[in-house]
C-alpha positions in Angstrom: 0.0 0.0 0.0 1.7 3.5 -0.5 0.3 6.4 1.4 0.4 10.3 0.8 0.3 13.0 3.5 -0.9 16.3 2.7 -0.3 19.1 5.1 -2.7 21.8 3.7 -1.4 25.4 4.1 -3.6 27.8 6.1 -7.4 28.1 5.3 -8.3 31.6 3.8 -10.2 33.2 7.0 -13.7 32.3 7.3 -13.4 29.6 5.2 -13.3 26.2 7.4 -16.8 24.9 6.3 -16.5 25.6 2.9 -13.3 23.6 3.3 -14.8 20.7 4.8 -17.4 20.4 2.1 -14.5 21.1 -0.8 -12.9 18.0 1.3 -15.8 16.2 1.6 -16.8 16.6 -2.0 -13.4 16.1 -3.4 -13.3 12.6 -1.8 -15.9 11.8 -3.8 -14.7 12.1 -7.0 -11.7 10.8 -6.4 -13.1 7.8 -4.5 -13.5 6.8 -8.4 -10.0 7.0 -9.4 -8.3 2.8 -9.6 -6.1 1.7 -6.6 -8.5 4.3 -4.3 -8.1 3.3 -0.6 -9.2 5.9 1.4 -8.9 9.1 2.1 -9.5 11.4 6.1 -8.7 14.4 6.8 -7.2 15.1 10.7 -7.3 18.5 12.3 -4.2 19.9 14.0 -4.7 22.1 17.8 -3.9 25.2 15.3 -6.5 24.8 12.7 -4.2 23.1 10.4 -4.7 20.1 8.5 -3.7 17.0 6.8 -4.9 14.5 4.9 -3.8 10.9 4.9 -4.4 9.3 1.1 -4.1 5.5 0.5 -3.6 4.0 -2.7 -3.0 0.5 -3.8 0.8 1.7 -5.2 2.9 5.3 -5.8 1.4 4.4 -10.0 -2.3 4.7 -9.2 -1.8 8.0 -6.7 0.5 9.5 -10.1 -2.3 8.5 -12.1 -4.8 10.1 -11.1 -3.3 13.4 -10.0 -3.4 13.6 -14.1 -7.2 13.6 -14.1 -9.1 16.0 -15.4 -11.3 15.6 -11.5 -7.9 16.2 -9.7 -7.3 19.3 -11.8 -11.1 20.5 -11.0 -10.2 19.6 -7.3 -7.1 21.7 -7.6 -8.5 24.5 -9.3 -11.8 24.6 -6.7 -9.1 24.6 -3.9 -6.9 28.0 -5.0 -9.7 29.9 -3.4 -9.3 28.7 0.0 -6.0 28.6 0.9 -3.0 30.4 1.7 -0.3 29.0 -0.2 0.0 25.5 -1.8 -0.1 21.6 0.0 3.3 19.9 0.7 3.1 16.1 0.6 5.3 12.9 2.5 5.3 10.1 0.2 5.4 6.1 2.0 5.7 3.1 1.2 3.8 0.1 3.8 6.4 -1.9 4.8 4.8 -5.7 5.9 7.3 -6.6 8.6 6.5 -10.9 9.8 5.4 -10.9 13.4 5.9 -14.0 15.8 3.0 -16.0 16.7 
């Protein structure tokens, strides 16, 4: 499984709901996109956010930031934030445990 985290930058002020449905919507179009796991969004103490994306592999996250709904997504998102996301990149690692 490979997994992205997006640390969002600052929400434009008075825009938290209208961020929260942007999320909320935005799942849902992506939740179309091949090798979709999941993605939630957690809330930092300071009103900063990140999102934890799963894909199936780093090829099917690639693939459909090239979408025309991840451009849509992107271009929906300018208005609300101050700045642009930064993202961490992982790779699951399966490790054997003892019985």
């Amino acid at each position: 499984m490979f997994v992205a985290i997006v640390r969002f930058p600052s929400i434009k002020a008075d825009q938290d709901n209208e961020f929260r449905e942007w999320f909320n919507w935005s799942t849902q179009l992506l939740k179309k996109s091949p090798g979709f796991i999941s993605r939630r969004l957690l809330a930092g103490k300071n009103q900063d956010y990140v999102a934890i994306v799963e894909h199936s592999e780093y090829d099917t996250f690639m693939a459909m930031r090239s979408t025309s709904e991840h451009r849509l997504i992107h271009e929906k998102a300018l208005s609300l934030f101050n700045g642009a996301s930064k993202m961490e990149f992982f790779q699951e690692i399966t490790v054997g445990q003892k019985d």
